[in-house]
PDB file of N, CA, C and O in Angstrom:
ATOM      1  N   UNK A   1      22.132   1.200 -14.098  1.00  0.00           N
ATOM      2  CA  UNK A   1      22.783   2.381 -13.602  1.00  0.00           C
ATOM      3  C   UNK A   1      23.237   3.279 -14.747  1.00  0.00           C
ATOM      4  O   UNK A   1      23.302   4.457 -14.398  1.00  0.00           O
ATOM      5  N   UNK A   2      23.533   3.076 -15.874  1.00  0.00           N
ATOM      6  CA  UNK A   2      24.213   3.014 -16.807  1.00  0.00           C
ATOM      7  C   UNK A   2      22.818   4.428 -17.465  1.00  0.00           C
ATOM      8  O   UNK A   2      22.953   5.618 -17.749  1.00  0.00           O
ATOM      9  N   UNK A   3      21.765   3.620 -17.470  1.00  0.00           N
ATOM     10  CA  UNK A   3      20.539   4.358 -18.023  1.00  0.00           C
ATOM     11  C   UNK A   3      20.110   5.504 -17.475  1.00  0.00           C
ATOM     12  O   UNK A   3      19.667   6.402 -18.190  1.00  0.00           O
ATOM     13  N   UNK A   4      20.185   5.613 -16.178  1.00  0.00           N
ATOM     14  CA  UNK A   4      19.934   6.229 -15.070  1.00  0.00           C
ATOM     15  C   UNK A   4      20.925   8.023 -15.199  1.00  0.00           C
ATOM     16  O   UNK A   4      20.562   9.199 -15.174  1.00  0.00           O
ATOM     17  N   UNK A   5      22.339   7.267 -15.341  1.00  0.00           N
ATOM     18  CA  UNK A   5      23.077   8.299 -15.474  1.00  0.00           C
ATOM     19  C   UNK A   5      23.237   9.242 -16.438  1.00  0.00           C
ATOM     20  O   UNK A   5      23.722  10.373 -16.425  1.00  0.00           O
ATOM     21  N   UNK A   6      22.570   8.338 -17.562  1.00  0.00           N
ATOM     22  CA  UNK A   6      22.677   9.219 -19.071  1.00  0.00           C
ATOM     23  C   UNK A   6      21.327  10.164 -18.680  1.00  0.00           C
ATOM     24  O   UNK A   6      21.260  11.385 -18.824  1.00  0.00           O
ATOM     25  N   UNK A   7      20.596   9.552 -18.311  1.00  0.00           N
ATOM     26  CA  UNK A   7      19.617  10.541 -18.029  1.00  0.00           C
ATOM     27  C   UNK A   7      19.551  11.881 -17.130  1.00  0.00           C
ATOM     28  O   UNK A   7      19.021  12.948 -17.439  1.00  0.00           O
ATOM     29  N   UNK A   8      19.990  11.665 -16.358  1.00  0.00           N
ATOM     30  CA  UNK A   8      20.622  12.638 -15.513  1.00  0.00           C
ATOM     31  C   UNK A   8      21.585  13.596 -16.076  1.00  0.00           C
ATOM     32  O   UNK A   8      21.476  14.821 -16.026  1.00  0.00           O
ATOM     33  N   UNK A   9      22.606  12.878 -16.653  1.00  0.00           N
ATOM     34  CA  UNK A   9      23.175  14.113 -17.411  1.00  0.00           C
ATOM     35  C   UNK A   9      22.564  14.507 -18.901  1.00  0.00           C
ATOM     36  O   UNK A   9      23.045  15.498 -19.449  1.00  0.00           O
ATOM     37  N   UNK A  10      21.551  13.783 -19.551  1.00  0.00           N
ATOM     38  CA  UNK A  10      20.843  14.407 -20.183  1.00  0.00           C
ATOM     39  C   UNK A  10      20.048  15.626 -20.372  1.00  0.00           C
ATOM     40  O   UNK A  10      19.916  16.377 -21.338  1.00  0.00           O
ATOM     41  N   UNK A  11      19.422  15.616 -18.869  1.00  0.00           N
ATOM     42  CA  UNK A  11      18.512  16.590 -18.107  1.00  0.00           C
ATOM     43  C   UNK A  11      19.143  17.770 -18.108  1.00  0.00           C
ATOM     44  O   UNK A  11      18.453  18.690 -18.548  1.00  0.00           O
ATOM     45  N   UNK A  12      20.363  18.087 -17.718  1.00  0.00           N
ATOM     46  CA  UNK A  12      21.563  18.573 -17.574  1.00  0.00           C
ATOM     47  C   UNK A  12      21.648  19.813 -18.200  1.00  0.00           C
ATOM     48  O   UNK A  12      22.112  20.853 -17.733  1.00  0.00           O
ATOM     49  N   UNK A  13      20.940  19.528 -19.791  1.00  0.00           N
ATOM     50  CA  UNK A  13      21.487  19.948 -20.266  1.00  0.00           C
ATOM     51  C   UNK A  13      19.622  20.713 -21.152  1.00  0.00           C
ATOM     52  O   UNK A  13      19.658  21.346 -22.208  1.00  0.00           O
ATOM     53  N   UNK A  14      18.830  20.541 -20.704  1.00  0.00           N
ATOM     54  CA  UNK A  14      17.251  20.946 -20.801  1.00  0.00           C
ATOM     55  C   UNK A  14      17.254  22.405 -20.575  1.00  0.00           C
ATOM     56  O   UNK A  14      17.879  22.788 -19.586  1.00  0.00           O
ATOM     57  N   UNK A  15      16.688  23.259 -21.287  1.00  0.00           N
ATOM     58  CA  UNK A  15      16.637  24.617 -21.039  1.00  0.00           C
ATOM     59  C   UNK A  15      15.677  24.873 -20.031  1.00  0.00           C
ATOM     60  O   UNK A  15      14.865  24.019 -19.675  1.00  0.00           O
ATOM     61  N   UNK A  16      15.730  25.904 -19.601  1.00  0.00           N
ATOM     62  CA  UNK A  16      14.104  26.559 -18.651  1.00  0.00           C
ATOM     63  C   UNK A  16      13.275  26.816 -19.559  1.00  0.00           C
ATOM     64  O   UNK A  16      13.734  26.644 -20.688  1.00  0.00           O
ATOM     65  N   UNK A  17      12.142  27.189 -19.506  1.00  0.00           N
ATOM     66  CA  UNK A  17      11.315  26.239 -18.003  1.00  0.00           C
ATOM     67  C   UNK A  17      11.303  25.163 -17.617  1.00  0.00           C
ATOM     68  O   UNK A  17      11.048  24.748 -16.486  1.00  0.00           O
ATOM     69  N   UNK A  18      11.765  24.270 -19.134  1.00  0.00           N
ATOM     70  CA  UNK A  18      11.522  22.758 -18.894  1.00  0.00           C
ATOM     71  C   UNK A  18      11.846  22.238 -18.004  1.00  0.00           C
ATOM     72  O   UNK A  18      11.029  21.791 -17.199  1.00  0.00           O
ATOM     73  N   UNK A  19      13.570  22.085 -17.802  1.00  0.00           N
ATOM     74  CA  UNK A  19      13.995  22.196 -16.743  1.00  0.00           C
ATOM     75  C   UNK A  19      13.718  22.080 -15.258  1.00  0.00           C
ATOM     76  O   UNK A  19      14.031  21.241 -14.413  1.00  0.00           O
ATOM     77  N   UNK A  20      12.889  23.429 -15.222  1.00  0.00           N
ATOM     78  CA  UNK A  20      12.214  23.598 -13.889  1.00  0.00           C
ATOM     79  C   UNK A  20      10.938  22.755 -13.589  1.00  0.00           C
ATOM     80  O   UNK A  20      10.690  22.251 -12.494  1.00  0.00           O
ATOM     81  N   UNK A  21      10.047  22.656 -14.867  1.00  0.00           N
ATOM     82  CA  UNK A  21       9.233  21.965 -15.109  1.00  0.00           C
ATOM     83  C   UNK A  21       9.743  20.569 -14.604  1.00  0.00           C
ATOM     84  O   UNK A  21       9.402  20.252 -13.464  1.00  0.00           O
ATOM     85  N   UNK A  22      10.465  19.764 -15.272  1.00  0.00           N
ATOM     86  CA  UNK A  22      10.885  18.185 -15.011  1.00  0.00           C
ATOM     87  C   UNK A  22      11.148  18.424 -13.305  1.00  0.00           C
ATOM     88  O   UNK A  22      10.791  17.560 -12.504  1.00  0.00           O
ATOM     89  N   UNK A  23      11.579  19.248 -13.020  1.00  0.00           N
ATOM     90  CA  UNK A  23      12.123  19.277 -10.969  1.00  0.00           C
ATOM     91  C   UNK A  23      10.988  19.100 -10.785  1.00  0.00           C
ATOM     92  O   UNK A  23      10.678  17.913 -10.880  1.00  0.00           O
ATOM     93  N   UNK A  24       9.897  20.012 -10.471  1.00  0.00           N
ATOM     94  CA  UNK A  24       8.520  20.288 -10.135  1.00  0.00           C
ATOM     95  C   UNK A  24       7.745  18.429 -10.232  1.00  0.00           C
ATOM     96  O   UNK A  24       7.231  17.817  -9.296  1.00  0.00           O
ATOM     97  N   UNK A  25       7.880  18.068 -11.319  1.00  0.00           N
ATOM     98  CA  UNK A  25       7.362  16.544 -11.456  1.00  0.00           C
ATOM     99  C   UNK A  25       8.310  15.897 -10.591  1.00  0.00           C
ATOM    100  O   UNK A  25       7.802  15.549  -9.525  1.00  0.00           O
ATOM    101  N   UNK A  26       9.568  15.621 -10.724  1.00  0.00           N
ATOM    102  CA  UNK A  26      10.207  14.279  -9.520  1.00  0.00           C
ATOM    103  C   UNK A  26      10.224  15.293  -8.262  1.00  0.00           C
ATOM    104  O   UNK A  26      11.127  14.942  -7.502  1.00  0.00           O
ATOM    105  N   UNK A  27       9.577  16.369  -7.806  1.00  0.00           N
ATOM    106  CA  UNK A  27       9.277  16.843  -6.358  1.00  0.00           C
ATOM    107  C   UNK A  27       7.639  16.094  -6.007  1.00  0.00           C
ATOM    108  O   UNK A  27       7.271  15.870  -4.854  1.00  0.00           O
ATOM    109  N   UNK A  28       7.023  15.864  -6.908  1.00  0.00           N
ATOM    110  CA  UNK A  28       5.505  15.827  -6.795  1.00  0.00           C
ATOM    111  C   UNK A  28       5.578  13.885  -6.976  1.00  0.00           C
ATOM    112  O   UNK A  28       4.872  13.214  -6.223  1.00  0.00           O
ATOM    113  N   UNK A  29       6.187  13.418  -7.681  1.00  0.00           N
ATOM    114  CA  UNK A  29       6.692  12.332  -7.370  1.00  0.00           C
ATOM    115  C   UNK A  29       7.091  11.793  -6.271  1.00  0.00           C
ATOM    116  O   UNK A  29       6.671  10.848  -5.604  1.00  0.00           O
ATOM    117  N   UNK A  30       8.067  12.600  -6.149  1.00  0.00           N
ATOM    118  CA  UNK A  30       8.678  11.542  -4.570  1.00  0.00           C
ATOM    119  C   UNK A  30       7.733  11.895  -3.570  1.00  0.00           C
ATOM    120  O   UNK A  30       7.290  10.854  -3.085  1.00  0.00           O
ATOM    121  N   UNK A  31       7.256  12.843  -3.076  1.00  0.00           N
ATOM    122  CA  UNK A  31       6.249  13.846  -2.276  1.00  0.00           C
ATOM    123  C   UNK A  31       5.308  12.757  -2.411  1.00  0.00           C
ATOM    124  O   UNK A  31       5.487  12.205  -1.326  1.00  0.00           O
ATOM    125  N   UNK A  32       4.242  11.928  -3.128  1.00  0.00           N
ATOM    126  CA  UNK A  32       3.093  11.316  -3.541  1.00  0.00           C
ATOM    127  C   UNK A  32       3.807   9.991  -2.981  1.00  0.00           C
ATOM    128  O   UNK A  32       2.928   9.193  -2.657  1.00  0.00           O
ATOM    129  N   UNK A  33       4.907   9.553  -2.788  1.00  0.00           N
ATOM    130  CA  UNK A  33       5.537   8.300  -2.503  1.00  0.00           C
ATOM    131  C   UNK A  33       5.855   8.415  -1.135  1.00  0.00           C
ATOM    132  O   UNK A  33       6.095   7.383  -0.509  1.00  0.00           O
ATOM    133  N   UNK A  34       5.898   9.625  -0.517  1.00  0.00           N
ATOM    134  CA  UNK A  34       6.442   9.315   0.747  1.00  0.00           C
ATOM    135  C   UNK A  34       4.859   9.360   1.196  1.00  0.00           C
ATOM    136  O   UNK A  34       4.609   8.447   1.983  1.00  0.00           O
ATOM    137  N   UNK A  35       4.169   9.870   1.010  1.00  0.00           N
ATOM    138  CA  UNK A  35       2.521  10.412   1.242  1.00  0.00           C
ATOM    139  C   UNK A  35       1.747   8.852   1.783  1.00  0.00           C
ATOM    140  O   UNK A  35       1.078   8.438   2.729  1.00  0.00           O
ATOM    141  N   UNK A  36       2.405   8.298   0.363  1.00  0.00           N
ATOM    142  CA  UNK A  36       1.510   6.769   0.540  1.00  0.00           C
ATOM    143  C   UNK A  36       1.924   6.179   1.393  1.00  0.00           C
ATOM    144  O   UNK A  36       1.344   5.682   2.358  1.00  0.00           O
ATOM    145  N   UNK A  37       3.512   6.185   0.966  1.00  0.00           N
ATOM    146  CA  UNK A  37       4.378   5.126   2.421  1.00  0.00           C
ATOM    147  C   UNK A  37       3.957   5.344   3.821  1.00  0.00           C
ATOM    148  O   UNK A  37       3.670   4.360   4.502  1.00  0.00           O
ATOM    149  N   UNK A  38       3.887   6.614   4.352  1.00  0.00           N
ATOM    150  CA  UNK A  38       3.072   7.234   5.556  1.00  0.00           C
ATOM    151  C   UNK A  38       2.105   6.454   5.789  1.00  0.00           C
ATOM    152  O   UNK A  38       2.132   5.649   6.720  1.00  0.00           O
ATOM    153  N   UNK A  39       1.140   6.579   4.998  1.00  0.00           N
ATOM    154  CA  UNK A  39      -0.264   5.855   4.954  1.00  0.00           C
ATOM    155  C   UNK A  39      -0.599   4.650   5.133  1.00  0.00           C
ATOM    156  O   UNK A  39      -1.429   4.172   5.907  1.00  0.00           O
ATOM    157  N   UNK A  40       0.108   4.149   4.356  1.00  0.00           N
ATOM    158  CA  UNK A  40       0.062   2.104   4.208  1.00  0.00           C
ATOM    159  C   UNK A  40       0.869   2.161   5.974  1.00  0.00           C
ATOM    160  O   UNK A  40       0.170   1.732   6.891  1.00  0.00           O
ATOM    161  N   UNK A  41       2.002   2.583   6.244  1.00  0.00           N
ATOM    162  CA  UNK A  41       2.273   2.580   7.462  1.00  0.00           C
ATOM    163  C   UNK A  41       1.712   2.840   8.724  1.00  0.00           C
ATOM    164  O   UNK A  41       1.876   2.192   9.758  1.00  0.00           O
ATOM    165  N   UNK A  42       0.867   4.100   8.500  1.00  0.00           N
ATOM    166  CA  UNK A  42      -0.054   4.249   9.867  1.00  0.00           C
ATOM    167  C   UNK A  42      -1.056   3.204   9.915  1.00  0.00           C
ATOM    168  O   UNK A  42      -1.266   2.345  10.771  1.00  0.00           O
ATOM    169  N   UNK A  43      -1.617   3.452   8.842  1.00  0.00           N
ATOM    170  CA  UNK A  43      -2.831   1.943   8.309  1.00  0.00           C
ATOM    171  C   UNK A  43      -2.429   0.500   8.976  1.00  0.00           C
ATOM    172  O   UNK A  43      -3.361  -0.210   9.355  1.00  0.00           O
ATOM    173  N   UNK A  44      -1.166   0.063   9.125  1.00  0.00           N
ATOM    174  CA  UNK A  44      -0.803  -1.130   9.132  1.00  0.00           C
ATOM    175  C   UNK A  44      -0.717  -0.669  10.964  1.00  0.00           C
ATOM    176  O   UNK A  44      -1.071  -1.591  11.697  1.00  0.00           O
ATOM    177  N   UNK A  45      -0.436   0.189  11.438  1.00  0.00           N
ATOM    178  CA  UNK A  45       0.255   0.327  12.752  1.00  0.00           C
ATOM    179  C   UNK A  45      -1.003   0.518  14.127  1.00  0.00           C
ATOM    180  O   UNK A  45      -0.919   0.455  15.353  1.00  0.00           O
ATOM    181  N   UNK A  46      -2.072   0.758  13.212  1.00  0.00           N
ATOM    182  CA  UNK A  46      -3.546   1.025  13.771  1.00  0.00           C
ATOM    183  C   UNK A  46      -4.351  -0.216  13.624  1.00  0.00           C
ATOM    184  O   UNK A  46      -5.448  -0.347  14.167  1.00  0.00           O
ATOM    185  N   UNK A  47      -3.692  -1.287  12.752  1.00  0.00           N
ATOM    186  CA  UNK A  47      -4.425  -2.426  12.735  1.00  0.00           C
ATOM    187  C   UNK A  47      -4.274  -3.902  13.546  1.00  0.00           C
ATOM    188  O   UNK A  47      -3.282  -4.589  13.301  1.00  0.00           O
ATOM    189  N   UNK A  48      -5.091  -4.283  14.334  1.00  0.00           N
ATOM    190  CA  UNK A  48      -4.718  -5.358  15.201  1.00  0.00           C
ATOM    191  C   UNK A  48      -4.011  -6.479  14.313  1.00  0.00           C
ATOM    192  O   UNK A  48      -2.977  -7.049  14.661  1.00  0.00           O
ATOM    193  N   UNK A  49      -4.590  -6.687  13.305  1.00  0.00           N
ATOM    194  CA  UNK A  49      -3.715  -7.826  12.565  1.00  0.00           C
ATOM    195  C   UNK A  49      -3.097  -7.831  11.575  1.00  0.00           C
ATOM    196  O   UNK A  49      -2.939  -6.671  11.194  1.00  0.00           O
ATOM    197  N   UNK A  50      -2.672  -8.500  10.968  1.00  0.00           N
ATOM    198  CA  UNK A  50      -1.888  -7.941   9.671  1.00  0.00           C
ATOM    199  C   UNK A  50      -2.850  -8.709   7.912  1.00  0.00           C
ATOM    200  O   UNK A  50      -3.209  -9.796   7.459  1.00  0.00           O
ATOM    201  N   UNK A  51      -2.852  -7.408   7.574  1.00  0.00           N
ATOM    202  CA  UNK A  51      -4.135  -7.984   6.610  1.00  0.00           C
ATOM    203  C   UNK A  51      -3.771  -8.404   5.336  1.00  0.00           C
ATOM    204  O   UNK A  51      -4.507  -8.345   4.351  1.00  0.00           O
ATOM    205  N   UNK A  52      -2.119  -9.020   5.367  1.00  0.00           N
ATOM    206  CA  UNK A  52      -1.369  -9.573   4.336  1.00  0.00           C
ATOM    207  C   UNK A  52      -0.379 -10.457   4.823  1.00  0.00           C
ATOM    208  O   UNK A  52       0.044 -10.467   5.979  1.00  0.00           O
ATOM    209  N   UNK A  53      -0.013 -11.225   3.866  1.00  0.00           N
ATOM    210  CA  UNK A  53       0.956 -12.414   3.989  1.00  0.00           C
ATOM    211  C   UNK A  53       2.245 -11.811   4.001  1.00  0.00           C
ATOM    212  O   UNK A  53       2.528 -11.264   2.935  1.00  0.00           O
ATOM    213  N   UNK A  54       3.136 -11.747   4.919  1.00  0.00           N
ATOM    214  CA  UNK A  54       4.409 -11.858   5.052  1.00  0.00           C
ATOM    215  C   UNK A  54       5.489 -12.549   3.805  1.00  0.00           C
ATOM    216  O   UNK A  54       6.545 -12.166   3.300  1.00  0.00           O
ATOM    217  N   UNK A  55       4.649 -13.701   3.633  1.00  0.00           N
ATOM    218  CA  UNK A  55       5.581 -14.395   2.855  1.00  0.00           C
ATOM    219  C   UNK A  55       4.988 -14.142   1.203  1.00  0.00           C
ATOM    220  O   UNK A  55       3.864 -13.980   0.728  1.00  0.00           O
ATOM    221  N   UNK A  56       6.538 -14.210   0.565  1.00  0.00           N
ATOM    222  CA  UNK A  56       6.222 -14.197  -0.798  1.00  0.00           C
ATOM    223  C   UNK A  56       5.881 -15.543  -1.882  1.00  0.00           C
ATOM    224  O   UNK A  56       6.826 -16.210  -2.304  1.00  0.00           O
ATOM    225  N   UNK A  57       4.556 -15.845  -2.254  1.00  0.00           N
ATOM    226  CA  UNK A  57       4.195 -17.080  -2.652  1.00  0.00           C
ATOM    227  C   UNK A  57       4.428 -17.060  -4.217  1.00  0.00           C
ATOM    228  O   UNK A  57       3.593 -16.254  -4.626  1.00  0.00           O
ATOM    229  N   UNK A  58       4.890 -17.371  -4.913  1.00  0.00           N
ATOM    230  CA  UNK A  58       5.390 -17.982  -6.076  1.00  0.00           C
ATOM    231  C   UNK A  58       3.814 -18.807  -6.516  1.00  0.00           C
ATOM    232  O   UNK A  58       3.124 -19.504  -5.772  1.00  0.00           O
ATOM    233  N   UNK A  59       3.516 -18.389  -8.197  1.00  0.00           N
ATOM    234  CA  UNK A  59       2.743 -19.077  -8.435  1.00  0.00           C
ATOM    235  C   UNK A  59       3.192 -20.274  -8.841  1.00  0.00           C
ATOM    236  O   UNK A  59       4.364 -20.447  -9.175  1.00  0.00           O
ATOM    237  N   UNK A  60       2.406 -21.088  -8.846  1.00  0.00           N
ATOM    238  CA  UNK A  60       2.942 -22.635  -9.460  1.00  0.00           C
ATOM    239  C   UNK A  60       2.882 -23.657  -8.021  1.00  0.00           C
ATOM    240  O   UNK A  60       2.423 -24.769  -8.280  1.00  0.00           O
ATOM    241  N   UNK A  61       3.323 -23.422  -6.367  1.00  0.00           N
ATOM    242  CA  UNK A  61       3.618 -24.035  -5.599  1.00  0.00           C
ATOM    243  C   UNK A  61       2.366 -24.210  -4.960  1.00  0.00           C
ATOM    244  O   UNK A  61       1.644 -23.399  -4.381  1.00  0.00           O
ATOM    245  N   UNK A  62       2.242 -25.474  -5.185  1.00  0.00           N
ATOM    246  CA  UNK A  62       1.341 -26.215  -4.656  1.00  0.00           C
ATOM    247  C   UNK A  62       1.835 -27.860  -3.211  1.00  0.00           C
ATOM    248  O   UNK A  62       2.376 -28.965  -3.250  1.00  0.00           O
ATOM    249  N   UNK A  63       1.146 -26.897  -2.130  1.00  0.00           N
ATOM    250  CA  UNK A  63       1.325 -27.344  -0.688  1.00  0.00           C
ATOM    251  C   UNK A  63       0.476 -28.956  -0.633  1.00  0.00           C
ATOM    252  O   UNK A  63       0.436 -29.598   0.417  1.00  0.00           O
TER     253      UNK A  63
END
């Protein structure tokens, strides 16, 4: 959190265009993330079965 915040108020302090520039990227960012999430979601919601494991398998465990 700590990292997060310095950065933020780092940004803060970026002149224009840059500035505007860095917005423009975490708009096209999150935008490309909700895009996919959509996707993998309809994908999964159109499919009779589920074409992945639920569970999270740890390498090493042997059944």
């Amino acid at each position: 959190m700590i990292l997060i915040t310095s950065i933020v108020v780092l940004f803060r302090f970026i002149p224009q265009p840059w500035r505007g520039i860095l917005d423009f990227g975490v708009i096209i960012g999150l935008s490309w993330g909700i895009v996919a999430t959509l996707y993998f979601l309809a994908k999964y919601w159109r499919s009779a079965d589920v074409p992945f494991d639920g569970e999270v398998v740890e390498y090493g465990d042997s059944e």
